[in-house]
Structures are given as structure tokens and as C-alpha cells.
C-alpha positions as CSV (number, residue, x, y, z in Angstrom):
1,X,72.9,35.0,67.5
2,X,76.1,33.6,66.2
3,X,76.0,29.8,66.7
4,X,79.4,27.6,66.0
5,X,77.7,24.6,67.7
6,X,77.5,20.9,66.5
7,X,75.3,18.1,67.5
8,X,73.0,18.0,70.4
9,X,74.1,20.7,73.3
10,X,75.1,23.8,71.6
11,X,72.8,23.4,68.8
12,X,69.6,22.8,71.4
13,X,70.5,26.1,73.2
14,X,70.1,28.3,70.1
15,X,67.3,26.3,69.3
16,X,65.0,27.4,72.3
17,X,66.3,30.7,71.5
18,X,65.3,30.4,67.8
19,X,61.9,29.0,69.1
20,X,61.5,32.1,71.5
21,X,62.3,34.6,68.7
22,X,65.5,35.3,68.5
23,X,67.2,35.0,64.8
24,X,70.1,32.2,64.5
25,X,72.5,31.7,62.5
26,X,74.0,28.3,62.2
27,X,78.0,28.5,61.2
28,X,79.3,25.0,60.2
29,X,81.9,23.7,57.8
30,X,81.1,24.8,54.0
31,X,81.8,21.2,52.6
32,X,79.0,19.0,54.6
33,X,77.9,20.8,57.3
34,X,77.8,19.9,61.1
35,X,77.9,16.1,61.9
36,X,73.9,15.6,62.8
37,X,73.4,16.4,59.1
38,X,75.1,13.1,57.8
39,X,72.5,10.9,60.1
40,X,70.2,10.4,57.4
41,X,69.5,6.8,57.5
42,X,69.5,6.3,53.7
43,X,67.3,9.0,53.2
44,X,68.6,11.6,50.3
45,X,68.7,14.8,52.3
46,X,71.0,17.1,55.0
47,X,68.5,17.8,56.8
48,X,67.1,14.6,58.0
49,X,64.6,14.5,61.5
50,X,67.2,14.4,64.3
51,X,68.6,17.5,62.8
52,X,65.5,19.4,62.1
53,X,64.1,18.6,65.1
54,X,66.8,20.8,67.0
55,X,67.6,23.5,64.5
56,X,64.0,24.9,63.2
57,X,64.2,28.3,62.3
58,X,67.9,29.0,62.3
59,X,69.8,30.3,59.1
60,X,72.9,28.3,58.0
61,X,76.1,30.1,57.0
62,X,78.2,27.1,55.8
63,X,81.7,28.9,56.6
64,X,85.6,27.3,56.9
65,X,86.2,29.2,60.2
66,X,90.4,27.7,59.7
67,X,90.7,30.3,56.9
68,X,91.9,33.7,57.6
69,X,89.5,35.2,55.3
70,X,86.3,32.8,56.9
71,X,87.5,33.9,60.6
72,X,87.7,37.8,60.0
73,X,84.1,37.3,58.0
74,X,82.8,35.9,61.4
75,X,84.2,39.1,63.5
76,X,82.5,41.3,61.1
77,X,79.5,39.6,61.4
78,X,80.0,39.3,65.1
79,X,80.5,43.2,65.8
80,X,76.3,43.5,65.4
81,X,76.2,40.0,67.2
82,X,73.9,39.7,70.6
83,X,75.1,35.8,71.5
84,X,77.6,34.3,70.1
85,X,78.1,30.2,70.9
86,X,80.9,27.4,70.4
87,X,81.2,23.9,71.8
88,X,84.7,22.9,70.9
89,X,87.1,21.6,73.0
90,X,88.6,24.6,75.1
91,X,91.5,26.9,73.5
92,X,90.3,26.0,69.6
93,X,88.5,28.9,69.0
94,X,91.6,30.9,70.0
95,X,93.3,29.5,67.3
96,X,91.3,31.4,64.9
97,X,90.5,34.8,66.8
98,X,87.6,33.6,67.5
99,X,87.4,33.4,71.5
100,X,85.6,35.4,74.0
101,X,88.6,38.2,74.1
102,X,88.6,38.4,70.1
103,X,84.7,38.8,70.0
104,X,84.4,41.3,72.8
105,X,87.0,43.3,71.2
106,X,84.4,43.9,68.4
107,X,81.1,43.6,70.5
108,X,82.2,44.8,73.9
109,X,78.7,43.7,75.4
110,X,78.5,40.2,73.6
111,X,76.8,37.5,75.6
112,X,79.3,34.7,74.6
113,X,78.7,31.1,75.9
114,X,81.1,28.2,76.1
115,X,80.0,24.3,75.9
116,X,82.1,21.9,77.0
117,X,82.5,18.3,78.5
118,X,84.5,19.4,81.3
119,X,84.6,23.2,81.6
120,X,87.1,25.5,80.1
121,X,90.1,24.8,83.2
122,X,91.5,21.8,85.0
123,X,93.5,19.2,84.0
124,X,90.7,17.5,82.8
125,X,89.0,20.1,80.4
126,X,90.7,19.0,77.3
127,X,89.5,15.2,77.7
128,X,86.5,14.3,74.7
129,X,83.5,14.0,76.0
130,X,80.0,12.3,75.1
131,X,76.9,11.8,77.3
132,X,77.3,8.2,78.6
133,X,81.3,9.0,79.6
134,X,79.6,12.0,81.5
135,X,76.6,9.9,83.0
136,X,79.6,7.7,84.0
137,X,82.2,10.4,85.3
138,X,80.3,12.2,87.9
139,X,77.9,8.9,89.3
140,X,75.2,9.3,87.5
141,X,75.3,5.8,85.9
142,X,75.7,4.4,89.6
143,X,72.2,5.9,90.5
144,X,70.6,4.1,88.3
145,X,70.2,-0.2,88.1
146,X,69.7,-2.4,91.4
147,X,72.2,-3.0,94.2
148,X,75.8,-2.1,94.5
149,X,76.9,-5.6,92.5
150,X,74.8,-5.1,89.1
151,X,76.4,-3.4,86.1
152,X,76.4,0.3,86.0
153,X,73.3,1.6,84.0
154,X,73.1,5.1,82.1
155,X,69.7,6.9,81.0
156,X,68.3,5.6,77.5
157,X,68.4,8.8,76.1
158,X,71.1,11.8,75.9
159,X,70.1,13.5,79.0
160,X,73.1,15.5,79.9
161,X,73.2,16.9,76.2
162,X,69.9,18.2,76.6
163,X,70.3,19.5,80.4
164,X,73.2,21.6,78.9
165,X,70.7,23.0,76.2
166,X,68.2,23.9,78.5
167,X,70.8,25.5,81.2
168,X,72.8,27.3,78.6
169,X,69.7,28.7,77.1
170,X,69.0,29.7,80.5
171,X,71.8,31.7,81.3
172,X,72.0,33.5,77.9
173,X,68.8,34.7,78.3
174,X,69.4,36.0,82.0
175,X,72.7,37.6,80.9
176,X,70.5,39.4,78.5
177,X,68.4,40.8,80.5
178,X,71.1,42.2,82.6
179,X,72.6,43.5,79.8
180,X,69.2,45.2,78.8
181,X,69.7,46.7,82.2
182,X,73.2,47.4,82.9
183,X,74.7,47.4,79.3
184,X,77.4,45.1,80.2
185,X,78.2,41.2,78.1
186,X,78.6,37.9,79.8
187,X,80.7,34.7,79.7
188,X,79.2,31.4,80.2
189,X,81.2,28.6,80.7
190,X,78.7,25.9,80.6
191,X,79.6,22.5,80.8
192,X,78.2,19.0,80.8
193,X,79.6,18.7,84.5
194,X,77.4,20.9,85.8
195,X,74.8,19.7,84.1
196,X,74.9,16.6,85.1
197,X,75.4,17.9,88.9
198,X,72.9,19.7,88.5
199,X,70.3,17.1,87.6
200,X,71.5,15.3,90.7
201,X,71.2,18.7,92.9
202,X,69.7,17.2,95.7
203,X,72.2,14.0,96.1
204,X,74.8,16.2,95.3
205,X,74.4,18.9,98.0
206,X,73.6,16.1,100.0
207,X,77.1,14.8,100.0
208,X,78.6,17.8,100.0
209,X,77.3,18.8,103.0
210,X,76.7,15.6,105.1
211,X,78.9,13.6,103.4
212,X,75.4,11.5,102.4
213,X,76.7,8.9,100.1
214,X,74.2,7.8,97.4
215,X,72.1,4.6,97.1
216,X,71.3,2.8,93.9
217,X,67.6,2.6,94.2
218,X,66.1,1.3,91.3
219,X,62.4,1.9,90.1
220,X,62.2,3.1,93.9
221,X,61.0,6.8,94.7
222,X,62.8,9.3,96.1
223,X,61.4,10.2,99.2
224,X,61.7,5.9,100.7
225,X,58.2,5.3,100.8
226,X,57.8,2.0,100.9
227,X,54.9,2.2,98.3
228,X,56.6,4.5,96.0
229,X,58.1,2.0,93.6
230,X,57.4,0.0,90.5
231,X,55.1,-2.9,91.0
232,X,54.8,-5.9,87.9
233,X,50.7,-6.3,87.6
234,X,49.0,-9.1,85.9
235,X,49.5,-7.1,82.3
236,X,52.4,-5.0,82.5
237,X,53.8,-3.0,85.0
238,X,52.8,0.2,87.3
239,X,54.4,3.1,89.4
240,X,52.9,4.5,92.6
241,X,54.2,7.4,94.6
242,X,51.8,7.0,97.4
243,X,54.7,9.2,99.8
244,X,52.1,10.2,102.3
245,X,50.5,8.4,104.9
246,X,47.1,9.7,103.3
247,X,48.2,8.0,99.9
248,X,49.2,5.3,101.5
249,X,46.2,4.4,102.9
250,X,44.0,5.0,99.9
251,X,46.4,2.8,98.2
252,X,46.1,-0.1,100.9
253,X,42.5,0.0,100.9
254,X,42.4,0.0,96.8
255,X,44.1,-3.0,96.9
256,X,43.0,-4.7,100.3
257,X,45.7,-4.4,102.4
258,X,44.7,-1.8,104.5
259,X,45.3,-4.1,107.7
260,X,49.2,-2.5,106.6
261,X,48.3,0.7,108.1
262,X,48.3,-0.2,112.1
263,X,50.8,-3.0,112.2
264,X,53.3,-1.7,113.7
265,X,55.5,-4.6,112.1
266,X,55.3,-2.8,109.1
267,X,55.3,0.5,109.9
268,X,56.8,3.2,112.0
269,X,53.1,4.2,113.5
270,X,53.5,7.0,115.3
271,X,55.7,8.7,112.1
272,X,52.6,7.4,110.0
273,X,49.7,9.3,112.4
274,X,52.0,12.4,112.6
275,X,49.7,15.3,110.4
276,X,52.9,16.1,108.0
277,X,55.8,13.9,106.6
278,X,56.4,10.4,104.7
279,X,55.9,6.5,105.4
280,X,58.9,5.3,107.2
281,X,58.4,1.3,107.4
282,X,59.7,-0.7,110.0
283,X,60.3,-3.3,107.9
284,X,60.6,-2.4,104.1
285,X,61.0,-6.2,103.2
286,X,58.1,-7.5,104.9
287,X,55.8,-4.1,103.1
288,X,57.3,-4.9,99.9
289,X,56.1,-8.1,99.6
290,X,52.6,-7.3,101.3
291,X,52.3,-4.7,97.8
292,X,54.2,-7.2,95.2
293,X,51.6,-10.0,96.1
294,X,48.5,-7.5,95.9
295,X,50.0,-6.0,92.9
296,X,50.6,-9.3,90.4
297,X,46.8,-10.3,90.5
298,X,45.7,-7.3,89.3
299,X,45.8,-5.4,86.1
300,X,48.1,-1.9,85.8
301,X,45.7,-0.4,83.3
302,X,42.7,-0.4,85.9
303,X,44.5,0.3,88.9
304,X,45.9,3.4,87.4
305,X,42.5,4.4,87.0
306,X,41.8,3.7,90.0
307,X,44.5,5.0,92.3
308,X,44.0,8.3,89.7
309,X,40.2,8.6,91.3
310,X,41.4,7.8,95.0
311,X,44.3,10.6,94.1
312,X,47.3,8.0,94.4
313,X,49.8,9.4,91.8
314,X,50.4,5.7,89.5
315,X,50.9,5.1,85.7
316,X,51.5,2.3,83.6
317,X,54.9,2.0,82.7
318,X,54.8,2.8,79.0
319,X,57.2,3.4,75.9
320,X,57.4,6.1,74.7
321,X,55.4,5.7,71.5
322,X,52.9,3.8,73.6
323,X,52.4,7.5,75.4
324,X,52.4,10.0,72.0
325,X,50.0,7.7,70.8
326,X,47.5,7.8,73.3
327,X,47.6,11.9,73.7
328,X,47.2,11.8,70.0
329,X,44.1,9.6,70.3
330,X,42.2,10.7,73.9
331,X,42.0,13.7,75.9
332,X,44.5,12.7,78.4
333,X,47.3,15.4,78.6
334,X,46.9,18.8,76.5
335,X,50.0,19.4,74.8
336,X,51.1,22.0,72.2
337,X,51.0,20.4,68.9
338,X,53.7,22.3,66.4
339,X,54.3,21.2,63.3
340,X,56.4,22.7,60.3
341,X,57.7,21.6,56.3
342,X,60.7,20.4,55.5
343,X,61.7,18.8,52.3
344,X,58.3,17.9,51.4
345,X,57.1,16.2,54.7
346,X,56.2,17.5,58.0
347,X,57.8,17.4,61.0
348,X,55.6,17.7,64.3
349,X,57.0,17.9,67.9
350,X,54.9,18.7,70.8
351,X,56.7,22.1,71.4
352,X,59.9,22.7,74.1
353,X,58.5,21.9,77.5
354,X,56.0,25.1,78.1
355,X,53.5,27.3,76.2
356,X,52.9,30.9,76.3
357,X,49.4,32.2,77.1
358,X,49.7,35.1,75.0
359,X,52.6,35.4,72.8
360,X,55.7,33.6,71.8
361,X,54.6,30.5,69.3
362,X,57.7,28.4,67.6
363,X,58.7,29.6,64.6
364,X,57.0,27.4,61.7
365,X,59.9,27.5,59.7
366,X,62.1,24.1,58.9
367,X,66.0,23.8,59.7
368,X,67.8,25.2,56.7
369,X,69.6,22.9,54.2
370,X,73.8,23.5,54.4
371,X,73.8,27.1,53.6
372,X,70.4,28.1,52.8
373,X,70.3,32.0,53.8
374,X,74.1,32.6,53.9
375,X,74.0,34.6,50.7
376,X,71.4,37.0,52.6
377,X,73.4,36.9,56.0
378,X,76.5,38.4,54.4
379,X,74.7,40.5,51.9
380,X,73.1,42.2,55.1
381,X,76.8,42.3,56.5
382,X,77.7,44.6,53.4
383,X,79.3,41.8,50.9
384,X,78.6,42.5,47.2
385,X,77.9,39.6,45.0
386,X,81.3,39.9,43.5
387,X,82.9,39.1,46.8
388,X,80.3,36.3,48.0
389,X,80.9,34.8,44.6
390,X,84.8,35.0,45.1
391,X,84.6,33.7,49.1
392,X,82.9,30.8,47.3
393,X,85.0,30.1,45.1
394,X,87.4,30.4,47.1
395,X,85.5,27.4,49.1
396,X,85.5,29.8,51.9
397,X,81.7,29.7,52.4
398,X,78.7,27.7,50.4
399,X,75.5,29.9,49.9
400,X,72.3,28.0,48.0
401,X,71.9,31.1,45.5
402,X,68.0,31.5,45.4
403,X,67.0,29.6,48.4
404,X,64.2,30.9,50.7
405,X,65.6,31.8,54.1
406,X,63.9,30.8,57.1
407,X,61.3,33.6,58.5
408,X,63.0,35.8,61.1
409,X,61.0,37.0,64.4
């Protein structure tokens, strides 16, 4: 796999690839490599954690793809390529020979996948793009916050950068498997539209179809239940999803409002004794405050234990460090616990979202420093010293001359 990626997007989609066996190697610029390597916070290395964390087990091949002699060195290497990725903006590739046409013309069957903000047509598709301009392009930002007058809110962390990882990963390893069987390539135009439509599926299909316009709901759940929401406790605060009449009236009784459950001021009763469906209140507000005043006097930490016996789903709203700590110290979630060196300290993550019963563990090799393996990549594409040497010079490519290369599966 042939990766031309930079940052979060591209670079996570060869990264579940790496992670699942498949051997990457990382093309970035020769003189400092792609721009995740420069976020070091003081600390004297390229690859610091936000890096490492997303490109374990690839091999870098620090190459000036603007040079005639760096782009024809990447069509060679392409010609035995399986996947080849980019995420610039649409038509640069081109400029170098470099683009789907130019790589299938050496690798007829190549699975080659585009990233971009926008997509790779319409007027729009040569605009920059960045997570939070996405989240606040296609709505997601107006999901999210209180009411329709407070400020527009996007999701603390990169979410459509990562969506696009997972999805692109996705669809090269589905246009493998139909090349397996049919022998023919692919082209993905993945985009960080589609991602993020895609993480609002259900909204979005609902407007589409019914012209359903969307609703800023909060800490609310999805389904309406009035007693799936965020509720502040005497210590902190807690969610409940009690969406079923059942839940809801384990979750009354926990709390001593189970009076809730035949006033039909409340709720819609006959929707509510009905063997199937959701609580439909007949007046949220008055509910609302029935569970906020219950709530406050009571602590979040025991009635998540509590509602977790009765089989309410609730949790504590935590941070995020507040949650890794406590798998790390009780028994509460079993997670994968991968951990692998890099520059003299360790880097653990708890894996990419799934394990495999049998086969298929992360690779326990590091992300490579700017270069590392290069000189093996091209001497396994035919180059003799003499001409690596010279490409160098030349400031063409940057190898690390005696530096281990990551372990390939």
C-alpha cells in the first residue's frame, strides 16, 4: 500500500490497514516529513504520540513527489502496488502523473482511493477543508448545543477525520475482495461530506425523504423519551436511556416516582401499556421536572449502579481520562491492551475499535522516523546503492542508512 496521506484521515485509513496486516508505506516530503510530525510539544523527536498513535507499523519513504525523477520513482513502485492513497486537494496529483489514470496505467487493478473535504467534483471541491468547517457545512454543529438561539457547538474531538478513516478503510478493503474475485481495481472518492452524512444517516434520510427538519436536542436521547436525557445529581452528573416503558418504570420506582407511570398528565398511557414501542409524554415539561427534582438529591455514582442492577442503561458523565483510568484499575470493560516502543518509551492504545478471536493482532511495531525503511523499499524496487545515494543527494528522497524497518505481516 502506497500512502501519500497527511494528518488525521488518509493517514488513519492505512493505519487500520497496517494494523490488519497489510504492509504501508508512508510517502511524505524528504525535508520534514508530513505536518503531524512537527507536533512535538518541545519534545526532541518526529515522531511524537499524536503521530505514532496513527501510523504504527508503516514504513516511511521521505520522497519530493514535485520532481520528475521522485514522481516516476513512485510509478515504479506503484506498478507492484495493491492500494494506493492521497488526500490533496482534487487535480494535484495530476500535476505530477500521479492520479488514478497515471497509476492504473501501471497497475491496471489498483485499488486507488481519494480523500477529500468536498469530493473530487462540484463547485465546491477545491474549497480547504478541516473538521470543524465540515461539522459546520453540512449541520452537524447545529445538532449539537440547546435551543435554536444558542451558539452553534461542534464535537470536542476530530470526528469527521476519523469517520473518513474508518469509511475509507472500509471500502478499500471491500474493493479488495472484489478484486480477489473478479480481478478488476477500484476508485474511491471518499470525502469528508459523506462522512459526516453519514454519521447523521438517520436525520439525514429523514429529511430527504420527509422533509423532517432536525431539532437541537442537547444531552437528550434520540428516540424522545422523556427519561432519556442527562440529569445533574448531588455529585456530578448522569445519563439514562430508560426508552421503554419497562425502563421507564424501573427507573421511576428506583427513584420514587413511580406515581409517573398512570398519570395520564404525564404520559401518553395507552402508548405506554402498548407491549412494543417508546414513552411518548403528554407533557415533556411537567416529566422533566418530576426526574430533575428526584435526580439532584441523589448521587450519580450509586444510581448508576443501581439503574445497572434494575437494567436501566445510565453512566456517570465522565472525562475521558476519568474512564481509562478506571478500566485500567477495575474489571469494568475488557478492552484490548496494545502497546509498542518508540523512541525509548511506550506507547499503549487500547487497539482500533474490535478484536479478533483468532488471528489478526496490531502489529507491535512503532511509526517510523522520516525515512526509516526507504533505503529497503527502493532497494526491493531494484535501485542500487549508487542510485539511492545519488536520488539523495539529489534531495530527491531521505533514507536513515542502517535503520531498522518496521516488521512487515
Amino acid at each position: 500500500m502506497l500512502d501519500l496521506s497527511h494528518v488525521i484521515a488518509g493517514p488513519l485509513t492505512s493505519f487500520y490497514l497496517a494494523q490488519l496486516g497489510a504492509e504501508v508505506i508512508k510517502v511524505e516530503p524528504p525535508l520534514a516529513g508530513e505536518v503531524l510530525r512537527s507536533m512535538t510539544n518541545g519534545v526532541d523527536t518526529d515522531t511524537p504520540t499524536g503521530f505514532a498513535a496513527i501510523n504504527a507499523g508503516k514504513q516511511s519513504l521521505a520522497l519530493d513527489i514535485r520532481t520528475r525523477q521522485g514522481a516516476e520513482l513512485l510509478r515504479g513502485l506503484a506498478a507492484s502496488a495493491d492500494v494506493f492513497i492521497e488526500n490533496f486537494r482534487p487535480g494535484v496529483v495530476a500535476r505530477y502523473g500521479l492520479d488514478y489514470a497515471s497509476i492504473q496505467a501501471v497497475r491496471p487493478d489498483i485499488v486507488y482511493c481519494s480523500i477529500s473535504g468536498f469530493g473530487q467534483h462540484g463547485d465546491w471541491s477545491q474549497r480547504g477543508a478541516y473538521d470543524h468547517v465540515v461539522q459546520a457545512m453540512t449541520g452537524m454543529m447545529m445538532m449539537s448545543g440547546e435551543g435554536d438561539d444558542a451558539p452553534p457547538l461542534k464535537v470536542g474531538f476530530p470526528v469527521i477525520d476519523v469517520a473518513v478513516g474508518m469509511l475509507g478503510a472500509l471500502s478499500i478493503v471491500s474493493s479488495l475482495h472484489r478484486r480477489s474475485r473478479d480481478g478488476v481495481g477500484q476508485y474511491i472518492d471518499a470525502s469528508m461530506v459523506q462522512a459526516s452524512l453519514m454519521l447523521m444517516y438517520p436525520n439525514t434520510c429523514a429529511y430527504l425523504t420527509d422533509g423532517t427538519p432536525t431539532r437541537r436536542v442537547g444531552n437528550r436521547g434520540y428516540t424522545g423519551s422523556p427519561a432519556a436525557d442527562t440529569y445533574r445529581c448531588s455529585d456530578g452528573w448522569l445519563a439514562v436511556a430508560a426508552n421503554t416503558p419497562e425502563q421507564f418504570r424501573k427507573l421511576t420506582a428506583a427513584i420514587g416516582i413511580e406515581a409517573l407511570c398512570s398519570d395520564p398528565r404525564a404520559l401518553d398511557l395507552a402508548a405506554f401499556n402498548r407491549p412494543n414501542g417508546f414513552v411518548v409524554p403528554n407533557d415533556r415539561d411537567y416529566v422533566a421536572e418530576r426526574l430533575r427534582q428526584a435526580f439532584s438529591s441523589r448521587s450519580a455514582a450509586q444510581l448508576e449502579e443501581l439503574l445497572g442492577h434494575a437494567e436501566v442503561p445510565a453512566a456517570r458523565v465522565r472525562k475521558l481520562e476519568e474512564f481509562l483510568h478506571e478500566v485500567d484499575t477495575t474489571g469494568c470493560v475488557d478492552l484490548p491492551d496494545h502497546r509498542f516502543r518508540q523512541d525509548g518509551r511506550e506507547v499503549r492504545t487500547h487497539g482500533i475499535g474490535f478484536a479478533f478471536g483468532q488471528d489478526g493482532g496490531p502489529t507491535p511495531a512503532g511509526a517510523p522516523a522520516l525515512g526509516e525503511g526507504a533505503y529497503a523499499v527502493l532497494a526491493r524496487a531494484g535501485l542500487d546503492e549508487a542510485r539511492i545515494a545519488e536520488l539523495e543527494r539529489a534531495g530527491i528522497i531521505r533514507t536513515q542508512a542502517g535503520a531498522a524497518t518496521p516488521s512487515a505481516h
